[in-house]
N, C-alpha and C positions, 0 to 999 in steps of 0.2 A: 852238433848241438848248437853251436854259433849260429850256425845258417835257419835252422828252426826255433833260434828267439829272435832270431832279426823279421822271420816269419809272422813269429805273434804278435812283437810289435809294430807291424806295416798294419797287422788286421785291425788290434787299436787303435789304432792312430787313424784309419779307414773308417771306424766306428763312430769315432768323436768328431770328426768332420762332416760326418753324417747327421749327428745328430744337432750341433754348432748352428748349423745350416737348415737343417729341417723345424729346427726348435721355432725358431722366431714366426714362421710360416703357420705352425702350427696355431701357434700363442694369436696370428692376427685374424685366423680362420676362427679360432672360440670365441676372440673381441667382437670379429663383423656378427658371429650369429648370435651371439649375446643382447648386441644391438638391434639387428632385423627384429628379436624376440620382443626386447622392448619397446620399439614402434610398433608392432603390431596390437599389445595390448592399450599404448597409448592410444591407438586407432579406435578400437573396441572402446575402450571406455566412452572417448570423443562421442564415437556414436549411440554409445546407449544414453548419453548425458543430452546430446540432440534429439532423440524419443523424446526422454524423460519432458523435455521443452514444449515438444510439441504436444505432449499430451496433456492436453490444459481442456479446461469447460469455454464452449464457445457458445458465446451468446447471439440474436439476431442482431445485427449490423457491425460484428465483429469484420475485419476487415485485414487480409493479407496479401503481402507483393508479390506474385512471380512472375519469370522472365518467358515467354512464346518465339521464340526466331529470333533472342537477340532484344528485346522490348520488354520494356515491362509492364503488367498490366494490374492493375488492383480489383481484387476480386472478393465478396460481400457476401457473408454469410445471411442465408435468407430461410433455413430448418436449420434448428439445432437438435432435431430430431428423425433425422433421414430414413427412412427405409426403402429400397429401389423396391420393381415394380414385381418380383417374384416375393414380394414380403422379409427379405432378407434385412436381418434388423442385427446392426452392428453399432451402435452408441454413434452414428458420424450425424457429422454437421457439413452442411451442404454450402457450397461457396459457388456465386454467379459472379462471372464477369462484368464489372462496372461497365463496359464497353464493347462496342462492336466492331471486329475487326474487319476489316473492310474487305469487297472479295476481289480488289487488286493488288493485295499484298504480298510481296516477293515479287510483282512485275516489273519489267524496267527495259530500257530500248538498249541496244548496243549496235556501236559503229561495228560495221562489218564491208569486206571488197568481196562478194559473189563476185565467181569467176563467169559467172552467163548475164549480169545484167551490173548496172551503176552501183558505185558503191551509194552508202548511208546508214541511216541507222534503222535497225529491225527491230520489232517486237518481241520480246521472249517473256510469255504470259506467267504469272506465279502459281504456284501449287494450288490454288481457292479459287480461279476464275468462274468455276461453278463447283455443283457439288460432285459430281460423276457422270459415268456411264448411264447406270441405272438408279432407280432407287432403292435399294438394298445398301443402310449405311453399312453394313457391314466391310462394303466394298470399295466404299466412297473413297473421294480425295481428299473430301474436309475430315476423315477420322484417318486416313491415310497420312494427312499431314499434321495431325493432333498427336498422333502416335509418336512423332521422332523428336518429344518432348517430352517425353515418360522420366527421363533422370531428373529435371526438373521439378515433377511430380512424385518422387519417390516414399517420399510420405503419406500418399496420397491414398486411399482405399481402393481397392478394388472393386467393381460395382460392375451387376450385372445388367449389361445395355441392351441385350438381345430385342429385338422389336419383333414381336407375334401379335399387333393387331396394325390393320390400315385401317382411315377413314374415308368416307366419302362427304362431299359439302362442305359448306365454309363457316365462318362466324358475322355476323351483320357488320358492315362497313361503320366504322365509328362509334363503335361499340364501346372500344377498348376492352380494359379488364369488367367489364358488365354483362360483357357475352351470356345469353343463353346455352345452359350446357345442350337444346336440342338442336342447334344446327350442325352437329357432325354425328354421322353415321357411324359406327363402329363395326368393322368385321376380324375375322377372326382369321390370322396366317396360320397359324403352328409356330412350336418349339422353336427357339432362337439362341445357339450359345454363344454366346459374348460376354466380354468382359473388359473394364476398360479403366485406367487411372481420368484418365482428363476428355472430356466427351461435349456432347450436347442436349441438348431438353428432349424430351417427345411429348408427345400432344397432350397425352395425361398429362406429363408432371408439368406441363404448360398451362391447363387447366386448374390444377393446383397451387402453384403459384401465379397465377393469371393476376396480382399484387403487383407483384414484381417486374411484368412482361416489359412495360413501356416505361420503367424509372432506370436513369441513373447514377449513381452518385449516391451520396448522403442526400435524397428528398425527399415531399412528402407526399409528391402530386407525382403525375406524369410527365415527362421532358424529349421526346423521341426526338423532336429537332434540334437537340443536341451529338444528334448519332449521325443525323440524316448529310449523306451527299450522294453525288454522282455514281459513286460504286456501292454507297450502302444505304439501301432506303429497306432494310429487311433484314433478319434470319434465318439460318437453316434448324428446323427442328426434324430428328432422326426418325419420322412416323410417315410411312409414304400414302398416297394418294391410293386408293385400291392398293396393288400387288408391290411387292419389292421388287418386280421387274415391269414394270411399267417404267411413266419418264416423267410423275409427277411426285414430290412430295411435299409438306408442307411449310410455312413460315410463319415466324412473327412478321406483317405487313406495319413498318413504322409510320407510313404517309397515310395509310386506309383505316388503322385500326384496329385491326383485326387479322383472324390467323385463318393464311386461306393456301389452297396446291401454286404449286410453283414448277417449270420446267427445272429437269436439271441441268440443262443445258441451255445456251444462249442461244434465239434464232439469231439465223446470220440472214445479214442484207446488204445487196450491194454497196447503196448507199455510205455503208459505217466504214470506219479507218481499221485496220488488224486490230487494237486494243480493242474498241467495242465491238470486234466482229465476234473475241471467245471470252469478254468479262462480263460477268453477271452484273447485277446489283443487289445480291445477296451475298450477306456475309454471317460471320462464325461468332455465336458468343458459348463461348466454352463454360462447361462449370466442372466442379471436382465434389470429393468427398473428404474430410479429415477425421481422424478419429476423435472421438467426445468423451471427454471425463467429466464422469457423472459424477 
């Protein structure tokens, strides 16, 4: 009888140690997810309260900062009546980048010891030294490198960029925004699905706001020699020259005027040093979409 309560008591006493011990472990494991639970709605609210901000009436020349690679850039509501080019009509207001990013941006030289020749410093071109391969933005570099700045844009609408028309011809040299709508040609690709937060103009909607082409800043005229240097006397607009696989498509020309076909690529000539052998002088004015309260 003795030896079977010394029994029952080794199991209690096994119990409450058990539990002594397990207790507190418990107790920190309810606290941490108690916690987790209440950051997470803190999170939630944060962000619907961030919408709520955002979703304001923008008016033309309404003006917002965001940051590209590190930089920030200010960019200029110029529709507060947006609809992209399949008619898709979602309340946004359309924001242009005050400025042109230049198309040697990210390049930069680095010291280096090759093992087959002298050391020094070599060129290592940036993601924009032209626009691509081909002309198909679909595939380009300048929306390839537009892309890995989508968190940046996260507010930003989605908007359909597919390009199903080329042109052929150009706009009169020193035109400016006065351009004749008959010097480009219009044809017909087919079906394009794309879709894109942060992007670039096409010829239409370049024609549309053809206002806007050659300003920037808060003015009232035109200022492109504001923009204009060595790497950037122009832009890339996403509408190719005839086909999306051809090697031309089009730009805002800053120095001519006018919006005419562009190589996508740099010829190279003996003559030039590596950086002008693969840098354009076309560069990237991005725009975006936000949403509009009406």
């Amino acid at each position: 009888m003795q030896a079977e309560q010394r029994g029952q008591c080794l199991i209690l006493l096994l119990c409450a140690w058990a539990f002594l011990t397990a207790g507190p472990a418990l107790c920190v494991y309810g606290a941490q997810e108690k916690k987790q639970n209440t950051k997470a709605a803190w999170e939630e609210r944060a962000f619907s309260a961030h919408q709520a901000r955002q979703l304001r009436h923008w008016n033309i020349g309404d003006t917002v900062t965001r940051k590209i690679d590190g930089k920030s850039y200010r960019f200029r509501c110029i529709d507060q009546n947006y609809a992209d080019h399949m008619g898709g009509h979602k309340s946004g207001a359309l924001f242009l980048c005050d400025e042109v990013i230049p198309a040697n941006t990210g390049s930069r030289y680095e010291f280096e010891t090759p093992g087959d020749r002298d050391h020094g410093y070599v060129y290592k071109p940036g993601p924009i030294v032209c626009f691509g391969n081909s002309a198909d933005y679909k595939y380009s570099a300048v929306r390839g490198w537009l892309s890995r700045f989508a968190e940046e844009f996260a507010d930003a609408e989605m908007v359909n960029t597919g390009v199903e028309w080329g042109y052929f011809g150009k706009t009169k040299e020193e035109c400016w925004e006065q351009f004749p709508e008959g010097g480009l040609t219009a044809q017909y690709l087919g079906s394009q699905k794309m879709e894109d937060r942060l992007f670039i103009l096409s010829v239409d909607e370049a024609y549309r706001y053809r206002n806007w082409l050659w300003k920037f800043g808060a003015v009232k005229r035109k200022n492109p020699e504001t923009q204009i240097s060595e790497f950037c006397k122009g832009y890339w607009l996403r509408t190719p020259c005839g086909t999306a696989e051809g090697s031309q498509i089009y730009i805002v020309d800053l120095v001519q005027g006018n919006i005419r076909p562009e190589a996508v690529q740099t010829a190279e000539t003996e003559k030039q040093d590596d950086e002008m052998k693969v840098t354009g002088t076309t560069g990237v004015r991005p725009v975006f979409v936000l949403p509009q309260k009406n």
